[in-house]
Backbone as ProteinMPNN parsed JSONL, in Angstrom:
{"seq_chain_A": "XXXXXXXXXXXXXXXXXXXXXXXXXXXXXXXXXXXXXXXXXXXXXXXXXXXXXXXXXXXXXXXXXXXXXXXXXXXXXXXXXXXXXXXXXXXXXXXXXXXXXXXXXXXXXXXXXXXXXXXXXXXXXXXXXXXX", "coords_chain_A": {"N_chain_A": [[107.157, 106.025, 118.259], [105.188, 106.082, 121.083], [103.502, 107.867, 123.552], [101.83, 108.172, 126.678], [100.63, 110.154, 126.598], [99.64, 110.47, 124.337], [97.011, 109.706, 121.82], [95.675, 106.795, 121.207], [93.091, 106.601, 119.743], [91.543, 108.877, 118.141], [89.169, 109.522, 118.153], [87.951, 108.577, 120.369], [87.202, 110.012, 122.792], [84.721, 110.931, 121.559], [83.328, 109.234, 121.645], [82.939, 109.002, 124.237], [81.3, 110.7, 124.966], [78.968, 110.654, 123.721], [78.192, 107.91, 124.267], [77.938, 108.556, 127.32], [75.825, 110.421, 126.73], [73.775, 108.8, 125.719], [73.034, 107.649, 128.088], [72.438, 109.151, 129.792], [70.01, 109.625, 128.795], [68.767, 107.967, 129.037], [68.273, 106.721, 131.823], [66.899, 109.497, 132.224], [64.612, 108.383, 130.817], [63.836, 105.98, 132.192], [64.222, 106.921, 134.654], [61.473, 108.023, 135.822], [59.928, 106.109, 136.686], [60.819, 104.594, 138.511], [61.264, 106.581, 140.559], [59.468, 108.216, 140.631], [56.898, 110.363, 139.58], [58.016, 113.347, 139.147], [60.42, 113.671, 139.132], [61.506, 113.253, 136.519], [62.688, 115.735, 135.314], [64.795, 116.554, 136.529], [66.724, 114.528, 136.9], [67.204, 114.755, 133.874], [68.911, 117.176, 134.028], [71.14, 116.482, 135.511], [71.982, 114.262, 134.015], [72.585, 116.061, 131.743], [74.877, 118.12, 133.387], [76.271, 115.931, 133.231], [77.46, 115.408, 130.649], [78.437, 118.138, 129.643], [80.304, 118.085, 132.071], [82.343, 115.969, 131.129], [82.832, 116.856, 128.51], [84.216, 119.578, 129.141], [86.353, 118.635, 130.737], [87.601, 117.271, 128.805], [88.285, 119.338, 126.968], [89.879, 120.703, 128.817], [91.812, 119.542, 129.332], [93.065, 118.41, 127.161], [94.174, 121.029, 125.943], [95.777, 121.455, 128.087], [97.768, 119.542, 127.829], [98.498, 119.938, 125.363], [101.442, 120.268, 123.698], [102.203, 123.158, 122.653], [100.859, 124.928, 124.121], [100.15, 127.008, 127.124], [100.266, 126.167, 130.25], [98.875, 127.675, 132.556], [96.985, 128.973, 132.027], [94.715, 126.845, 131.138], [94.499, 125.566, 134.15], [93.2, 127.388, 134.97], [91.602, 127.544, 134.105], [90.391, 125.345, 134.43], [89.984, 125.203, 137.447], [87.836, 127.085, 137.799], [86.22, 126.06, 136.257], [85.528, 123.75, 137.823], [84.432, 125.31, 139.964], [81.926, 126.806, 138.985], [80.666, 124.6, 138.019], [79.818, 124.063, 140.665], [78.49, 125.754, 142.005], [76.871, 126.02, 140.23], [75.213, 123.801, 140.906], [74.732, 124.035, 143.377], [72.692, 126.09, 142.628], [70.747, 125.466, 141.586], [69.529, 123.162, 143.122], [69.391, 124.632, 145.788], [67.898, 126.518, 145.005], [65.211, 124.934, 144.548], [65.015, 124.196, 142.118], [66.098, 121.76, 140.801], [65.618, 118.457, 142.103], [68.033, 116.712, 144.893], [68.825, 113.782, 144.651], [67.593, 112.957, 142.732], [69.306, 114.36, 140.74], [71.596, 113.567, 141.39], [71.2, 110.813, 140.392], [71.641, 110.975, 137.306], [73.209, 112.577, 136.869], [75.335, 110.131, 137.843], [75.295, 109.15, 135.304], [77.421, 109.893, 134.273], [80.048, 108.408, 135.228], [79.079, 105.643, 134.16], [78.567, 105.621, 131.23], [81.23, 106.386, 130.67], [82.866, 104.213, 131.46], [80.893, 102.06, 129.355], [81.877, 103.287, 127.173], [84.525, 102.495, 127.275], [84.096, 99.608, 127.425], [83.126, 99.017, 124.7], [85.191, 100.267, 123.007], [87.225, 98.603, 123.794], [90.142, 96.388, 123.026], [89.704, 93.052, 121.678], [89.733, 89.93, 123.882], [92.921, 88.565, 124.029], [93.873, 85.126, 123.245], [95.592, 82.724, 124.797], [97.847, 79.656, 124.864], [99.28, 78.543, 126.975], [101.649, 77.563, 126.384], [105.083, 77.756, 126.477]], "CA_chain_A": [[107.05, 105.695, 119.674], [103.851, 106.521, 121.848], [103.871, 108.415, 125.07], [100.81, 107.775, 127.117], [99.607, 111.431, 126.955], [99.289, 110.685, 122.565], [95.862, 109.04, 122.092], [95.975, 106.068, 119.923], [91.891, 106.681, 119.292], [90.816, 110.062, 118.078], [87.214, 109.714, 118.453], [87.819, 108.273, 122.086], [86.288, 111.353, 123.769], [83.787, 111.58, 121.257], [82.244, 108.259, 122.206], [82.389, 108.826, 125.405], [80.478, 111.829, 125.214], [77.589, 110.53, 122.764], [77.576, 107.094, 125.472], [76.891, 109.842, 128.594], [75.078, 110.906, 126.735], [72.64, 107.834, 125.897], [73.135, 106.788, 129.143], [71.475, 110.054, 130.732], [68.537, 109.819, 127.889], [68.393, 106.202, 129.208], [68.134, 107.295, 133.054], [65.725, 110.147, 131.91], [63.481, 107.785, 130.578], [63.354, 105.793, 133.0], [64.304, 107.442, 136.557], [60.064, 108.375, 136.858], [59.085, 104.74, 137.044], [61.561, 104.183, 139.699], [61.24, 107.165, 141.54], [58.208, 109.276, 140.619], [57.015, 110.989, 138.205], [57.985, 114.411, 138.833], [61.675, 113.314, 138.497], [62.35, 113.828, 134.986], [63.835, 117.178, 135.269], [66.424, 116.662, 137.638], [67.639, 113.519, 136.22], [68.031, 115.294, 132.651], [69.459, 118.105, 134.335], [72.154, 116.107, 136.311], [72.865, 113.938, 132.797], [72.989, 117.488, 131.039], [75.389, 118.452, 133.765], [77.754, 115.033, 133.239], [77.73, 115.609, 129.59], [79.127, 118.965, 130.424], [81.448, 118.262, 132.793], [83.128, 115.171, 130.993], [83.309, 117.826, 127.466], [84.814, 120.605, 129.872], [87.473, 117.999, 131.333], [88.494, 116.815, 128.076], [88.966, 120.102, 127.067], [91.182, 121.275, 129.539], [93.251, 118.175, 129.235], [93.697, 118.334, 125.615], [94.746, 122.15, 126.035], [96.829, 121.456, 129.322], [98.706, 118.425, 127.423], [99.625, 120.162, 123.981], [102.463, 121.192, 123.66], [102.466, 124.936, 122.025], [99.631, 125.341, 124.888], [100.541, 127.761, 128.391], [99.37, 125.664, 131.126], [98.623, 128.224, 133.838], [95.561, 129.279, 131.524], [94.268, 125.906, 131.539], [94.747, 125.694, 135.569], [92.519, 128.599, 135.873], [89.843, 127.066, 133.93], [89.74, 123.444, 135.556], [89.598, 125.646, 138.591], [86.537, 128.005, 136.981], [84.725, 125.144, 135.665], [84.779, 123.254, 139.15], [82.951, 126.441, 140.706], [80.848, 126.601, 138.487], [79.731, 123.308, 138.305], [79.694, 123.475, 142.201], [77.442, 127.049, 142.315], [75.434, 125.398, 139.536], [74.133, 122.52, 141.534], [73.934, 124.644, 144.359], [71.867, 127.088, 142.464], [69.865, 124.399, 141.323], [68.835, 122.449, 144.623], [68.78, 125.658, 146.453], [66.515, 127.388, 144.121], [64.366, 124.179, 144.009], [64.792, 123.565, 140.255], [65.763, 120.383, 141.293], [65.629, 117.782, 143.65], [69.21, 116.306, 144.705], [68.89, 112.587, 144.401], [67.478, 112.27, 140.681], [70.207, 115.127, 139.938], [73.189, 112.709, 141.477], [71.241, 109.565, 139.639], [71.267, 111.859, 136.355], [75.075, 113.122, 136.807], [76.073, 108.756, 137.369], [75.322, 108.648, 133.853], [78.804, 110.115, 133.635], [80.676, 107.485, 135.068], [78.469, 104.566, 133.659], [78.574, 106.107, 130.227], [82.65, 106.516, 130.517], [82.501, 102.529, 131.089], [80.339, 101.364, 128.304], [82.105, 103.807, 126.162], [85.653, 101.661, 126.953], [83.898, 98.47, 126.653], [83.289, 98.772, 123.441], [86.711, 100.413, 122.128], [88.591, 97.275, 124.768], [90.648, 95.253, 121.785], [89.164, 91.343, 121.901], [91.009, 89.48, 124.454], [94.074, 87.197, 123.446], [93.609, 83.644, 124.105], [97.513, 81.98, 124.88], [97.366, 78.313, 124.665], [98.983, 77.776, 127.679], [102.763, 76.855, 126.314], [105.997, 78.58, 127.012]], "C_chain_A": [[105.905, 106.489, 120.273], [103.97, 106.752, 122.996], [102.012, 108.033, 125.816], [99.444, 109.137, 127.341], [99.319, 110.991, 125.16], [97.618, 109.673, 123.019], [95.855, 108.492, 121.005], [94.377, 106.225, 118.865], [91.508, 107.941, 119.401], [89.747, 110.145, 118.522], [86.964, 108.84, 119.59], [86.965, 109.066, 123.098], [84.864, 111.391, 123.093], [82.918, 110.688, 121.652], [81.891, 108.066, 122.53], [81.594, 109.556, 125.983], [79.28, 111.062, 125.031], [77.461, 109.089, 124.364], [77.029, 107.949, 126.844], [75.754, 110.386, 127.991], [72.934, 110.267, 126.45], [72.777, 107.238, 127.554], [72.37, 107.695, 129.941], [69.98, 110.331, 129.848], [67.867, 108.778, 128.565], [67.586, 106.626, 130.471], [67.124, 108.184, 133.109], [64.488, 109.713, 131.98], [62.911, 106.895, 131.446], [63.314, 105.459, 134.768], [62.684, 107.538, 136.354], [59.482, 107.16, 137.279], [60.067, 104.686, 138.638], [61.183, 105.515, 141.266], [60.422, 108.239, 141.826], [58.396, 109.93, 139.702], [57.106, 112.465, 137.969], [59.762, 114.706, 138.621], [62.699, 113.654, 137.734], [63.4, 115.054, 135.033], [64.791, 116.781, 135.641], [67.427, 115.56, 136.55], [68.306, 114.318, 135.18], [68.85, 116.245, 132.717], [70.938, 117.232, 134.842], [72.83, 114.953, 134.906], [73.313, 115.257, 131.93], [74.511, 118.074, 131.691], [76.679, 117.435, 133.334], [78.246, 115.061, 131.796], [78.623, 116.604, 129.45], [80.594, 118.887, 130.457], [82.351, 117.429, 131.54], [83.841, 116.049, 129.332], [84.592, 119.307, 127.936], [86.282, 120.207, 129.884], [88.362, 117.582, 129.735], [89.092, 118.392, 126.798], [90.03, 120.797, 127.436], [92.146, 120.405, 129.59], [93.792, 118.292, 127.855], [94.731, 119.742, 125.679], [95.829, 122.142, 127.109], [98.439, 120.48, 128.561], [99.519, 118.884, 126.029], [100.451, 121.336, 124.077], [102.979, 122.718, 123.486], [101.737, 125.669, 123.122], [100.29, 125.902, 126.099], [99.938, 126.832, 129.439], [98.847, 126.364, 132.368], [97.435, 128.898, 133.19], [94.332, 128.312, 131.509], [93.772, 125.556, 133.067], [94.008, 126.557, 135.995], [91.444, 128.148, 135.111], [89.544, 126.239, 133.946], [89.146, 124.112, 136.226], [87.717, 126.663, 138.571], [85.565, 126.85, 136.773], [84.295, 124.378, 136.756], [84.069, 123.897, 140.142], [81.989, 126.651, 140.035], [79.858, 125.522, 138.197], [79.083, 123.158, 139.836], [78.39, 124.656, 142.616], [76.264, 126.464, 141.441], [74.612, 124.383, 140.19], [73.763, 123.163, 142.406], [72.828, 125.659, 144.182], [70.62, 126.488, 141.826], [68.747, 123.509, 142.064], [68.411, 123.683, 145.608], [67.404, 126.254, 146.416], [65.388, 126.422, 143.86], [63.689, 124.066, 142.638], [65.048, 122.067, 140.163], [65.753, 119.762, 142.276], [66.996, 116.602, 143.424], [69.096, 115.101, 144.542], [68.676, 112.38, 143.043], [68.507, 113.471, 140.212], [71.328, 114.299, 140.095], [72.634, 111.281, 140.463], [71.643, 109.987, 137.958], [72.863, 111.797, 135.979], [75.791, 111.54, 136.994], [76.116, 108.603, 136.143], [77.106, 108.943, 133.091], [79.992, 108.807, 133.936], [80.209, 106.036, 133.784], [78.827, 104.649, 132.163], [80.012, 105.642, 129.662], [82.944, 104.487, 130.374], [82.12, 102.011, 130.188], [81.473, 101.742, 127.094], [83.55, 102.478, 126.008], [85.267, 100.377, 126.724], [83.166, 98.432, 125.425], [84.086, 99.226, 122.507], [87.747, 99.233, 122.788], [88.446, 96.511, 123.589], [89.915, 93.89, 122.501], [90.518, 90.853, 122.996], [91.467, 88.202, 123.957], [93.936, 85.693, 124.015], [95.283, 83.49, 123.91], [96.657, 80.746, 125.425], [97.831, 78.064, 125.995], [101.015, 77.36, 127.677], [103.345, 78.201, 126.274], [107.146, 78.285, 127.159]], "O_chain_A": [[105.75, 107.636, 119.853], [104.552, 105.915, 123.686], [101.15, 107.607, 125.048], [98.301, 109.218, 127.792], [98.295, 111.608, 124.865], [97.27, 109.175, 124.091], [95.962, 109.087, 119.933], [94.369, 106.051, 117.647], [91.13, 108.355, 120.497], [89.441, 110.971, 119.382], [85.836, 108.382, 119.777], [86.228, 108.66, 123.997], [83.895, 111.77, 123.75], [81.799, 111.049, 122.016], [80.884, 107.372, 122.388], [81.141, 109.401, 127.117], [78.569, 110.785, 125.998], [76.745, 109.33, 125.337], [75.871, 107.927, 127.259], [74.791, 110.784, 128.646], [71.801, 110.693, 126.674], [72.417, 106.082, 127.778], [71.624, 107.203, 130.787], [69.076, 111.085, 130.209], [66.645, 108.676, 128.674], [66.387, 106.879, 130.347], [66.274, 107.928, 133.961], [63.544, 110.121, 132.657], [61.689, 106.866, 131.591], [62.878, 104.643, 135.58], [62.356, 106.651, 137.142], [58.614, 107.135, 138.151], [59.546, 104.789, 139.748], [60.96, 105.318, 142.461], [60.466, 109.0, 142.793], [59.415, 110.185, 139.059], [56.562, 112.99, 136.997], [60.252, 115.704, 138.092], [63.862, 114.042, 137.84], [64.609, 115.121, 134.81], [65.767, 116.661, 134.901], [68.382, 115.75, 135.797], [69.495, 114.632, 135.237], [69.599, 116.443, 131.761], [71.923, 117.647, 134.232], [74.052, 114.835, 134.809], [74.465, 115.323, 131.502], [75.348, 118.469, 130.879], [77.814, 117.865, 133.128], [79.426, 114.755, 131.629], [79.745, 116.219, 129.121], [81.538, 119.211, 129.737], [83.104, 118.17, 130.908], [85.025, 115.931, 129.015], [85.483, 119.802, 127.246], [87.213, 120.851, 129.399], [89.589, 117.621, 129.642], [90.059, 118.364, 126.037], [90.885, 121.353, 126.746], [93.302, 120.67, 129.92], [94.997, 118.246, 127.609], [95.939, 119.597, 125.492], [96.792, 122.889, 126.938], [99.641, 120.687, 128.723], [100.619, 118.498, 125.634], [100.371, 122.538, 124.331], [103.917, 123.272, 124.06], [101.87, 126.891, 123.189], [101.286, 125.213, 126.32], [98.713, 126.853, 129.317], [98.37, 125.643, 133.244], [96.772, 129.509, 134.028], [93.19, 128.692, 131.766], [92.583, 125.256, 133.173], [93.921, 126.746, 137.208], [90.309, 128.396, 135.517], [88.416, 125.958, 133.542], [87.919, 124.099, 136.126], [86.788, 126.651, 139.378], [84.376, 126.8, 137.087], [83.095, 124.17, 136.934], [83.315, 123.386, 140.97], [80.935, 126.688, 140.67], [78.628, 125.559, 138.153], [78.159, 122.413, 140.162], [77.499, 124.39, 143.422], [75.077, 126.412, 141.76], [73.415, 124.219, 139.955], [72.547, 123.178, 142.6], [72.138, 126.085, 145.109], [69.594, 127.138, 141.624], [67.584, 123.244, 141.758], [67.299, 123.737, 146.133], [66.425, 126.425, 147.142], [64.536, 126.803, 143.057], [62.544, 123.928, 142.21], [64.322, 121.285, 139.549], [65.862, 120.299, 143.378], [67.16, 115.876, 142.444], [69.662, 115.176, 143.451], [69.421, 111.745, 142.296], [68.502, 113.523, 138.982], [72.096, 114.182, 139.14], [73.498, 110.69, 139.815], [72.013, 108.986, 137.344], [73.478, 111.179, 135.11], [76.849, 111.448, 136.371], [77.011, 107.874, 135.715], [77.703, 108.535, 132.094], [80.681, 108.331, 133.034], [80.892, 105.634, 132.841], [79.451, 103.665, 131.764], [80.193, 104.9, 128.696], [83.147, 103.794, 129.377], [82.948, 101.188, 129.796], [81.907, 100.924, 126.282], [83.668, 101.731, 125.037], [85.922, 99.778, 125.871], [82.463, 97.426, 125.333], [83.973, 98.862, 121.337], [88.873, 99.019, 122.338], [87.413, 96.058, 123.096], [89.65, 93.807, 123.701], [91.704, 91.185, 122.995], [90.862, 87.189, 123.605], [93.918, 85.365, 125.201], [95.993, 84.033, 123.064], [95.578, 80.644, 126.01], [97.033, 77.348, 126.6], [101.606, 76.979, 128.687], [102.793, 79.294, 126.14], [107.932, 79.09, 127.658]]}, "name": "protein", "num_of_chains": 1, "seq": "XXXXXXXXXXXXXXXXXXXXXXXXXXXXXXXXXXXXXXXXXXXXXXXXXXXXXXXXXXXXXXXXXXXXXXXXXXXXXXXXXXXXXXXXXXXXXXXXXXXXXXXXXXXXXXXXXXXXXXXXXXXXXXXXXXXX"}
């Protein structure tokens, strides 16, 4: 029997990493046409960052969810990794290392990425004829 925290696909996370992670090479390559060509950085910086985060998160979920695991150690390093992600951008845009728009187009690569990754583990869909 399968609970919804078991994961029927091991290498689920890993896919969805390596897709963020073509997906912010993608964006890299070509955020400067779109938006100038001094760009680059940020973008790779803000896919660097969603790569990151989405490795971080599935960390602390894996460790929060197994069983033998303490969860109030976990809980303190969701909380850790969302200041730090949050001081990092700010120490980033502040410090004019980057510039915030190609760092948020950069860091979409995380959703977009997470997407592709499930359409291509989504089973084929069932055709039903129709009878009943």
């Amino acid at each position: 029997m399968s609970t919804a925290t078991e994961s029927t696909d091991p290498n689920g996370i890993a896919s969805a990493i390596w897709s963020v992670a073509i997906v912010a090479a993608l964006f890299t390559a070509l955020g400067p046409t779109l938006l100038g060509a001094n760009t680059r950085l940020s973008i790779a910086l803000g896919g660097l960052l969603a790569v990151a985060n989405l490795w971080a998160i599935a960390r602390t979920v894996r460790g929060f969810l197994h069983p033998a695991g303490a969860r109030s150690p976990w809980i303190s390093l969701a909380m850790l990794k969302f200041a730090v992600m949050f001081l990092g951008i700010l120490f980033l845009v502040r410090g004019g290392y980057a510039k915030l728009l190609p760092l948020v187009i950069g860091y979409a690569a995380l959703p977009v990425g997470i997407v592709i990754a499930q359409l291509k583990s989504a089973p084929p869909a069932s055709r039903t004829s129709g009878e009943g």
